[in-house]
C-alpha beads as a LAMMPS data file, in Angstrom:
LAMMPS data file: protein, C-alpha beads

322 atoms
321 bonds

1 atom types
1 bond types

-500.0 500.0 xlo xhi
-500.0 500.0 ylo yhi
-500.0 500.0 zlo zhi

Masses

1 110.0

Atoms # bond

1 1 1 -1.980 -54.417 -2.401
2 1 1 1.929 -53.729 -2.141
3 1 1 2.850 -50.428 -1.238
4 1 1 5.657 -48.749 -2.691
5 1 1 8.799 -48.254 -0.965
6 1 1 8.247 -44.346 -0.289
7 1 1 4.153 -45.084 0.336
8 1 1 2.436 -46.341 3.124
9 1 1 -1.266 -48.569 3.892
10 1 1 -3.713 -46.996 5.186
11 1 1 -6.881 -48.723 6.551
12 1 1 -10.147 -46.791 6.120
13 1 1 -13.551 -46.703 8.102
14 1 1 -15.249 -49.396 6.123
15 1 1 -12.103 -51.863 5.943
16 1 1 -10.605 -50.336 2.675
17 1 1 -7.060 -50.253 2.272
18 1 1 -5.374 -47.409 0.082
19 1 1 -2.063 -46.387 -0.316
20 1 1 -0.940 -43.529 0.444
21 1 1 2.217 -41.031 -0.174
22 1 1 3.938 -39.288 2.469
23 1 1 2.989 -35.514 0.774
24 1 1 -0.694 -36.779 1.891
25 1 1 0.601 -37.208 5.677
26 1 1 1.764 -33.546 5.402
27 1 1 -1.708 -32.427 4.243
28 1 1 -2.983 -34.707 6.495
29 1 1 -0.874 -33.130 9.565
30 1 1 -1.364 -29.514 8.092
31 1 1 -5.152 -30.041 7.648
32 1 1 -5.453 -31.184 11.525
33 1 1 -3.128 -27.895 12.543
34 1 1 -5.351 -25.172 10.532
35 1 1 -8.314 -27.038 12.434
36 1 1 -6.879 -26.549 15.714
37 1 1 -5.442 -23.203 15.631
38 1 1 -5.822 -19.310 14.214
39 1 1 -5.327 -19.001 10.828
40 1 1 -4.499 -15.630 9.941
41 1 1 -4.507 -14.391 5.761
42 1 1 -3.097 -11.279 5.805
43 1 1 -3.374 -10.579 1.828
44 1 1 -7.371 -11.433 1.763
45 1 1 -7.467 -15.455 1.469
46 1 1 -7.252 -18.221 3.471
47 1 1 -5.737 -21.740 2.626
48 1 1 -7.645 -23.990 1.023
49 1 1 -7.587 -25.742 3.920
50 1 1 -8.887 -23.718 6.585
51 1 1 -12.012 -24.207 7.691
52 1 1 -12.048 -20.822 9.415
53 1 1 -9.848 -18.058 10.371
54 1 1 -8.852 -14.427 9.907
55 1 1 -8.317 -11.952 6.968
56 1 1 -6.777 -8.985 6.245
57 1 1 -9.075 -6.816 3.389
58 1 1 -6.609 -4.287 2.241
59 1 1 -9.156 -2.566 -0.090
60 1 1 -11.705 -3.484 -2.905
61 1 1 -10.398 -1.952 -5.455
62 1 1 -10.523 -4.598 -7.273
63 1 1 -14.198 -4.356 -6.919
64 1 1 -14.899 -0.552 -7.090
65 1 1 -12.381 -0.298 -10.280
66 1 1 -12.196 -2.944 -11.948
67 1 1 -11.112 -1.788 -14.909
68 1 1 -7.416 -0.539 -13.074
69 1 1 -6.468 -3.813 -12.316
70 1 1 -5.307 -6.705 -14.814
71 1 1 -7.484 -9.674 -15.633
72 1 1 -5.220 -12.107 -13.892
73 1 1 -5.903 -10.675 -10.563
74 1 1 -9.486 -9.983 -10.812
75 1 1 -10.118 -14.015 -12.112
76 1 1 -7.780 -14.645 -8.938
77 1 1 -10.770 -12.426 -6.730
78 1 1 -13.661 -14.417 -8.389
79 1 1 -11.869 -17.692 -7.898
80 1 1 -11.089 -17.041 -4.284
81 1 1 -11.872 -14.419 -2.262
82 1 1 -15.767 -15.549 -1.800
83 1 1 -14.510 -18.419 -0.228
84 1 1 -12.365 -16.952 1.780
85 1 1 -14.848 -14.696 3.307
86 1 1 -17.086 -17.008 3.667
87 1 1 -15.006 -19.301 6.212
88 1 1 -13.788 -16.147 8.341
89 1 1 -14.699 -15.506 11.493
90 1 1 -13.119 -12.361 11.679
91 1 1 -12.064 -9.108 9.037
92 1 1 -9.581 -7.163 9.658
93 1 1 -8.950 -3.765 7.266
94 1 1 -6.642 -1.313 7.552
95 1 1 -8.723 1.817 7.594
96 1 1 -12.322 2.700 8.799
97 1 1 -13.008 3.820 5.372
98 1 1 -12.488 0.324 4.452
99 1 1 -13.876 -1.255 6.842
100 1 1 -17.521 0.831 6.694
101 1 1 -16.841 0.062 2.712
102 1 1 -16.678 -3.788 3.389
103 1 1 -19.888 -3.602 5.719
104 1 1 -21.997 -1.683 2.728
105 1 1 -20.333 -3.593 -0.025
106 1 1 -20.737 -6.816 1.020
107 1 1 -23.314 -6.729 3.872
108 1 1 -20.748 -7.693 6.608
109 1 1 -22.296 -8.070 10.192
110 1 1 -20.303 -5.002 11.315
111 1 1 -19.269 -7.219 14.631
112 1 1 -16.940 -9.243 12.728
113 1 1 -14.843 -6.216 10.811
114 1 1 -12.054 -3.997 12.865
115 1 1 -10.585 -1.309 11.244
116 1 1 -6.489 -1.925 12.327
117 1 1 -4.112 0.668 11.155
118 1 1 -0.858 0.364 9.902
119 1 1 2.528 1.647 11.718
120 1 1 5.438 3.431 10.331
121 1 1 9.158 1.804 10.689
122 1 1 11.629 3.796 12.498
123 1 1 13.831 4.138 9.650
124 1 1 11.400 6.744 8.188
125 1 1 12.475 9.508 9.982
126 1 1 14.087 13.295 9.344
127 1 1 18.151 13.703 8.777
128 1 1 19.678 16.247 8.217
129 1 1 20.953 17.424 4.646
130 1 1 24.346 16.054 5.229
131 1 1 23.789 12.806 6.428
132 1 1 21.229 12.958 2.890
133 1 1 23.864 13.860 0.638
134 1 1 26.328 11.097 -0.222
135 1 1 22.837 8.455 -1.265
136 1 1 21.219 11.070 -3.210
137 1 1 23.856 11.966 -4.922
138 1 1 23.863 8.773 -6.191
139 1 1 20.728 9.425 -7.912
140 1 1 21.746 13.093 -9.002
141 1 1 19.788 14.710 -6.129
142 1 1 20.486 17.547 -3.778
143 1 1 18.311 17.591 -0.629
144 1 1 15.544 19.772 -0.195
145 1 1 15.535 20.130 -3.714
146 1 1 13.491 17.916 -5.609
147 1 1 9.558 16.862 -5.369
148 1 1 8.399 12.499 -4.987
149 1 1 5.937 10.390 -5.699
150 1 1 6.577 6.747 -4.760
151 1 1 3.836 4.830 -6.654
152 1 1 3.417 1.825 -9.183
153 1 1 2.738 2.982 -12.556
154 1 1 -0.824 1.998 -12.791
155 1 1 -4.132 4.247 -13.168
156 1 1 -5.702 4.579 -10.478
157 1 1 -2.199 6.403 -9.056
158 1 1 -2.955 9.343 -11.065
159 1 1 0.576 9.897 -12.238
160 1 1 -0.196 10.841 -15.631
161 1 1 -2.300 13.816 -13.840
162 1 1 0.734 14.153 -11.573
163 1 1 3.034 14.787 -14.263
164 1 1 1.194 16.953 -16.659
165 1 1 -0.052 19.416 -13.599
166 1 1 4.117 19.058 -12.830
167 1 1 4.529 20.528 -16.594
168 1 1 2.604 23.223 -16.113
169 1 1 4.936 24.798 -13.485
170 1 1 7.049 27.980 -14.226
171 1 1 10.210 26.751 -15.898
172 1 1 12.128 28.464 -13.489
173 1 1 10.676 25.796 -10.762
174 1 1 10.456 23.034 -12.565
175 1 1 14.486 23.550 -13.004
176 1 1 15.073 23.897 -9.263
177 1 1 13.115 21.278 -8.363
178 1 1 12.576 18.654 -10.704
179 1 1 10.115 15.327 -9.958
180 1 1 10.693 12.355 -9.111
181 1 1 8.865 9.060 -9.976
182 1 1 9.934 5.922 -7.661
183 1 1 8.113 2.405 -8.330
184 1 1 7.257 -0.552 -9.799
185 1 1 6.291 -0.767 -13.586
186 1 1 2.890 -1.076 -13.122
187 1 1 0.729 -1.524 -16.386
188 1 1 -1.579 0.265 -18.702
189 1 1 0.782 3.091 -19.188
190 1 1 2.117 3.031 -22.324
191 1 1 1.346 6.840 -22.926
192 1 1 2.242 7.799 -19.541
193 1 1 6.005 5.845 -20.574
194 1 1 6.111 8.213 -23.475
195 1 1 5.223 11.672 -21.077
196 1 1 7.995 10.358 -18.692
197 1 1 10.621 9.805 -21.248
198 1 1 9.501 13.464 -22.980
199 1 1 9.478 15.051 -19.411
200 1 1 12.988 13.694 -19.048
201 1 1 14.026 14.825 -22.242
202 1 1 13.051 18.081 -21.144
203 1 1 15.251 17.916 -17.853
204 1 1 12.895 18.378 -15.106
205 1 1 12.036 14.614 -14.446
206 1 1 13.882 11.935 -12.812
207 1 1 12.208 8.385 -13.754
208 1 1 14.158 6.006 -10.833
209 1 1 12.213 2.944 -11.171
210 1 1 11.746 0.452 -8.627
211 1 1 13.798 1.774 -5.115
212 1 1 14.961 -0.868 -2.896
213 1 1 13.168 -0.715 0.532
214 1 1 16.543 0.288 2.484
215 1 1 16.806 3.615 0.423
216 1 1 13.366 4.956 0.712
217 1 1 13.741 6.329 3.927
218 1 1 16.789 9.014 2.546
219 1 1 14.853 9.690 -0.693
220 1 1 11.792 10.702 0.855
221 1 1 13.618 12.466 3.874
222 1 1 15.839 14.457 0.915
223 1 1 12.517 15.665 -1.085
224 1 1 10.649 19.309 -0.569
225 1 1 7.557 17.449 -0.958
226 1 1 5.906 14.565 -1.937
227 1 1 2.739 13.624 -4.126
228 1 1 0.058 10.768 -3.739
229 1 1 -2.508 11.740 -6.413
230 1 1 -3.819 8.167 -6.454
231 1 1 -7.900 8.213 -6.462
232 1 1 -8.426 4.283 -3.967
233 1 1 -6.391 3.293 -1.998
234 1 1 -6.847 1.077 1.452
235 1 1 -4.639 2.764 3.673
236 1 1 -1.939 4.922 1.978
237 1 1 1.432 4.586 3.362
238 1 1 4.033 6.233 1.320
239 1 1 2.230 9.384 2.548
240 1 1 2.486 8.603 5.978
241 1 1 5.741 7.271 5.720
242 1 1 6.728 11.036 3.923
243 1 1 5.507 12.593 6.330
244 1 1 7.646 10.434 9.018
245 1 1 10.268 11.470 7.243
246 1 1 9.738 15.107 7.882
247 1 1 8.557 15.537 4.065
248 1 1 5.081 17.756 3.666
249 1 1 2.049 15.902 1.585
250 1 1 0.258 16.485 -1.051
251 1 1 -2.602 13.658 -1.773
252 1 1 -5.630 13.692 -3.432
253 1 1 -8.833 13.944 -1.449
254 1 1 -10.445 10.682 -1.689
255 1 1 -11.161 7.199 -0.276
256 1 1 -8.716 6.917 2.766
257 1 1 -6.299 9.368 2.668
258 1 1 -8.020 11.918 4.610
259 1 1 -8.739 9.476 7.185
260 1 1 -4.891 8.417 7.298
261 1 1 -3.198 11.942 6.868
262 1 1 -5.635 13.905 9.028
263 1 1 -4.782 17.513 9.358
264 1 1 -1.178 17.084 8.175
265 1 1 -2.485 16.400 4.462
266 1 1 -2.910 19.212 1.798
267 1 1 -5.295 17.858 -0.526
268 1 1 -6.370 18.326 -4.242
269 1 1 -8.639 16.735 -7.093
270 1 1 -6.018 15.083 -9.024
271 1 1 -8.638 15.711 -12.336
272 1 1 -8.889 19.270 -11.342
273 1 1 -5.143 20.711 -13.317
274 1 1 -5.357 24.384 -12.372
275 1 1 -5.698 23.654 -8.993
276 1 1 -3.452 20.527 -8.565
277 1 1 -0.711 22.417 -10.494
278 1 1 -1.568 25.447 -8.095
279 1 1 -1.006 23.120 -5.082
280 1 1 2.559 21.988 -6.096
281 1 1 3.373 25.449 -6.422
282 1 1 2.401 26.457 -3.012
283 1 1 3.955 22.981 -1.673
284 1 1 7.228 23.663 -2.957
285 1 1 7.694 27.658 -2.182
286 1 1 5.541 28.778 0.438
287 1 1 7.597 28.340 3.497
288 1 1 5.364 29.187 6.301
289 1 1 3.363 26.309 4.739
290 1 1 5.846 23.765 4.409
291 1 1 7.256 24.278 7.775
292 1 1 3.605 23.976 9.040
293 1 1 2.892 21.209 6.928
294 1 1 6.191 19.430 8.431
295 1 1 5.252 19.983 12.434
296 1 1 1.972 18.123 11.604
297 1 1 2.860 15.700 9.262
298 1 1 5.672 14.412 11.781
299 1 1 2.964 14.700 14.893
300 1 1 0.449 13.021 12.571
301 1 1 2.949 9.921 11.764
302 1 1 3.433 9.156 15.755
303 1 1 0.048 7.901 15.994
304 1 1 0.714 5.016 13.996
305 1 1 2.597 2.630 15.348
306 1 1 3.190 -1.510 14.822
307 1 1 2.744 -2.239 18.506
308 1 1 -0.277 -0.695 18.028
309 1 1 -0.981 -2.909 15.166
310 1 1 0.214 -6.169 16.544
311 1 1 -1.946 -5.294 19.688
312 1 1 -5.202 -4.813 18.348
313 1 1 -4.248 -8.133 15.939
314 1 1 -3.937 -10.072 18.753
315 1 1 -7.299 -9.088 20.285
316 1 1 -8.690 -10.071 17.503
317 1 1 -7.038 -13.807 17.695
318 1 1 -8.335 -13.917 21.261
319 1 1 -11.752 -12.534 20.122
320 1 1 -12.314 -15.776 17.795
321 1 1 -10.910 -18.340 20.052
322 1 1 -13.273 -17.420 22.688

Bonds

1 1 1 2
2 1 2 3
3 1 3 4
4 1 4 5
5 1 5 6
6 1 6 7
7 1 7 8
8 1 8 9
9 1 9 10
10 1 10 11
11 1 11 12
12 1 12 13
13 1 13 14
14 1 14 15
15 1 15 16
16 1 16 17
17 1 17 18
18 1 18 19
19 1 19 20
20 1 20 21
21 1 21 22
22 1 22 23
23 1 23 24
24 1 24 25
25 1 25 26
26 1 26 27
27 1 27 28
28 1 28 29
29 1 29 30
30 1 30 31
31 1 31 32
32 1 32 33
33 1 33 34
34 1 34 35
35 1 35 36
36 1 36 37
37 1 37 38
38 1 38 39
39 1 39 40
40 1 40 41
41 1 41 42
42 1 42 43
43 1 43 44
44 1 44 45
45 1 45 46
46 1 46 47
47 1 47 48
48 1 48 49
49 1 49 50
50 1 50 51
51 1 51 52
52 1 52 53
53 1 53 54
54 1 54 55
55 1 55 56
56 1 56 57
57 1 57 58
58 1 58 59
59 1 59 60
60 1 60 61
61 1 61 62
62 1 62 63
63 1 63 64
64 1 64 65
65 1 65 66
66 1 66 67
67 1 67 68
68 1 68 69
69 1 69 70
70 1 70 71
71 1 71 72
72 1 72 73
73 1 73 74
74 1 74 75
75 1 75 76
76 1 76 77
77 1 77 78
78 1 78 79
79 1 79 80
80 1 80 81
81 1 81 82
82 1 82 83
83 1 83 84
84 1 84 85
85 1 85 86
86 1 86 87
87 1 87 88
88 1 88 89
89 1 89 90
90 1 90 91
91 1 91 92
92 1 92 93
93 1 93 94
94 1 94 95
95 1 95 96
96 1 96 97
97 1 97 98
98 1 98 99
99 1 99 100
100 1 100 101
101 1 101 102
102 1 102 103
103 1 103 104
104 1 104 105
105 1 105 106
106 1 106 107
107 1 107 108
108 1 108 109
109 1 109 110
110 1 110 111
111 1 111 112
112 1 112 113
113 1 113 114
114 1 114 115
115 1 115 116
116 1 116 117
117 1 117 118
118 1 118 119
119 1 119 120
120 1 120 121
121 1 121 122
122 1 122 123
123 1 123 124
124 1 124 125
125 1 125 126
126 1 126 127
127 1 127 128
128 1 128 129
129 1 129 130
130 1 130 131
131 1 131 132
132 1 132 133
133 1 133 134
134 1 134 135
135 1 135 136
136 1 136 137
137 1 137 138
138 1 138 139
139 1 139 140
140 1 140 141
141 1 141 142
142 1 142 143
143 1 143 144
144 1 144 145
145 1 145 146
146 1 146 147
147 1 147 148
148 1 148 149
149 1 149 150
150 1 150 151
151 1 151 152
152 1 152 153
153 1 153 154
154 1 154 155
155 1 155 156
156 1 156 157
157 1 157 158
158 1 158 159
159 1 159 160
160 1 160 161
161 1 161 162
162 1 162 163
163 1 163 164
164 1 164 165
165 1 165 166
166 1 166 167
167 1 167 168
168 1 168 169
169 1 169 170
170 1 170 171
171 1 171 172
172 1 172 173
173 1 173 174
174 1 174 175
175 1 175 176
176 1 176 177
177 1 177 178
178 1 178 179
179 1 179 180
180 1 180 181
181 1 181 182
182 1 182 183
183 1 183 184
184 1 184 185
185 1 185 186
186 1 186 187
187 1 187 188
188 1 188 189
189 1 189 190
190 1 190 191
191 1 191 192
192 1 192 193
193 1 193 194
194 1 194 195
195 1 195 196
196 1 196 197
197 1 197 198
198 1 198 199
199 1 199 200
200 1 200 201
201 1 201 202
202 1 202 203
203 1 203 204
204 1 204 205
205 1 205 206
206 1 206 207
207 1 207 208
208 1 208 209
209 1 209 210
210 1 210 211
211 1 211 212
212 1 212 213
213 1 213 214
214 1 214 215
215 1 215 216
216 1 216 217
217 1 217 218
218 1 218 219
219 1 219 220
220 1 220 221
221 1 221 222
222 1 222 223
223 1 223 224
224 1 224 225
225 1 225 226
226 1 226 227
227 1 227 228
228 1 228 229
229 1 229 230
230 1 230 231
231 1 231 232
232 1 232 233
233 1 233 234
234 1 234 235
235 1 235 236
236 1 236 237
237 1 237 238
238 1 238 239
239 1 239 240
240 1 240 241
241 1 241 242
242 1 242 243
243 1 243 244
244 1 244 245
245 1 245 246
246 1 246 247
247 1 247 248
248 1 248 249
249 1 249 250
250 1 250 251
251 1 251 252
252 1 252 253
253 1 253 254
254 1 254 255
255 1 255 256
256 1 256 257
257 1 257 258
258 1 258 259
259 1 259 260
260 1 260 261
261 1 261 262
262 1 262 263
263 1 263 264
264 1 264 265
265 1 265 266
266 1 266 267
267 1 267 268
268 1 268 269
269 1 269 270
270 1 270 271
271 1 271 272
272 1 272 273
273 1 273 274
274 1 274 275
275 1 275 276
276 1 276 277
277 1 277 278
278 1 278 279
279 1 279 280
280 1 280 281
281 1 281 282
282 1 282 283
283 1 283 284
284 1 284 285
285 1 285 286
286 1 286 287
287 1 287 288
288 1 288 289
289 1 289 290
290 1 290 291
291 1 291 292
292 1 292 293
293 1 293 294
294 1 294 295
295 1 295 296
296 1 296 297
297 1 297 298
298 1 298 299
299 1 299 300
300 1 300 301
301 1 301 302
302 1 302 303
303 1 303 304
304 1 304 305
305 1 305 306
306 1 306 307
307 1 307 308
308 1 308 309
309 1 309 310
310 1 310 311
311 1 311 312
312 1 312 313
313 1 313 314
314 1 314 315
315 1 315 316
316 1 316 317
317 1 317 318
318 1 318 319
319 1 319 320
320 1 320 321
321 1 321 322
């Protein structure tokens, strides 16, 4: 057998010689490295090629609604995520919620799954309306006078809810403070496209789009409030990092986001109107409320932390190499 310039010989076990390219060496090498070390998937698979490890299990939504997600990333789930659990040694989810969800769900030895939360960057943090004004009025903003909800445009983020309830407001506050809708496109929302664009017809919604990471922090620091409607989610933090910010919450009252927002949350039944549209109203004029609201959120926010995070992470890593 002649090898090719760019291939090498390799003799097997039984005398066999095959050829062999130099990509194979670097599967080979990579192969031997995930064998000998911690493999960490932090977006709920491991490579193909490790024979154990950890993962991260943000949520199973795909699994409890199924029919909010696109077909491309549930077929994605089927095809890997079995497989993926089945090699770990170790889960790690952001929430307890999650994590006692996982256990029940699946029928996870609760010894292997740690609940790890999240931490907030210290960019999210309260400034004052002057140091607001020059990036919001890029967007047509004035601080303190607008209400956000940072969320894809998909279903199971409620906006749809969000925006009708938002409708319903006296004109007179819907004109001082208008909403806001920062995110990705999202899908199934072809009717909730055709509220926005009515809505902004109408004057008292602002449809931004996607937001680049480095301007969230002024945007939700400049808002009188902000909205997570969203009915599943595995941890929830646009509302925590709101409430960072020195921005009161509003968030609907299921899976996590009691667990994450604690007392500092005012929550609502995003398919209950009257008294989701009653909530907004109190968010945005009660003052002894919001001022509340703000002392909390911002005492509630320093309990999460990415030391934290990477600390308990690591435990885990020593955990499975012992």
């Amino acid at each position: 057998m002649v090898a090719r310039p760019d291939h090498f010989l390799v003799e097997g076990e039984n005398g066999s010689v095959r050829r062999r390219s130099p990509r194979w060496f670097r599967r080979l090498r990579t192969r031997r490295a995930l064998r000998s070390s911690v493999v960490h998937g932090p977006n709920y698979f491991l490579p193909a090629h490790a024979d154990t490890g950890v993962i991260t299990v943000h949520d199973l939504s795909v699994f409890r609604h199924p029919e909010m997600h696109p077909r491309a990333r549930i077929e994605a789930f089927e095809r890997l995520f079995q497989s993926s659990l089945s090699r770990a040694s170790h889960v790690i989810t952001d929430t307890e919620t999650v994590r006692r969800e996982l256990i029940d769900t699946l029928s996870l030895s609760p010894k292997i799954v740690s609940a790890i939360p999240l931490g907030v960057e210290p960019s999210y943090r309260a400034r004052a309306a002057d140091e607001l004004a020059p990036q919001l009025r890029k967007w047509g903003l004035e601080p303190g006078r607008y209400g956000i909800s940072v969320a894809a445009l998909e279903p199971r983020k409620k906006t749809a809810e969000l925006v009708l309830a938002w409708s319903r407001l006296p004109h007179d506050v819907r004109d001082r403070f208008p909403l806001v809708l920062a995110g990705a496109p999202g899908w199934s929302n072809e009717s909730l496209h055709e509220k926005i664009a009515a809505a902004q017809s109408e004057g008292w919604l602002k449809h931004l789009g996607y937001v680049p990471e480095e301007a969230l922090p002024q945007l939700y620091s400049g808002a009188r409030l902000f909205i997570y409607p969203s009915i599943y989610e595995g941890f929830g933090l646009p509302p925590l990092e709101a409430m960072a910010s020195g921005t009161p919450v509003i968030v609907a009252n299921r899976s996590c986001l009691p667990e994450v927002c604690g007392d500092a949350g005012f929550y609502v039944d995003p398919d209950d109107l009257d008294g989701f549209t009653n909530a907004i109203h109190k968010g945005l004029l009660d003052e002894e409320w919001h001022s509340g609201a703000v002392r909390r959120g911002l005492r509630r926010a320093q309990l999460y932390r990415w030391d934290r995070c990477v600390k308990e992470t690591v435990t885990v890593y020593k955990q499975v190499l012992s």
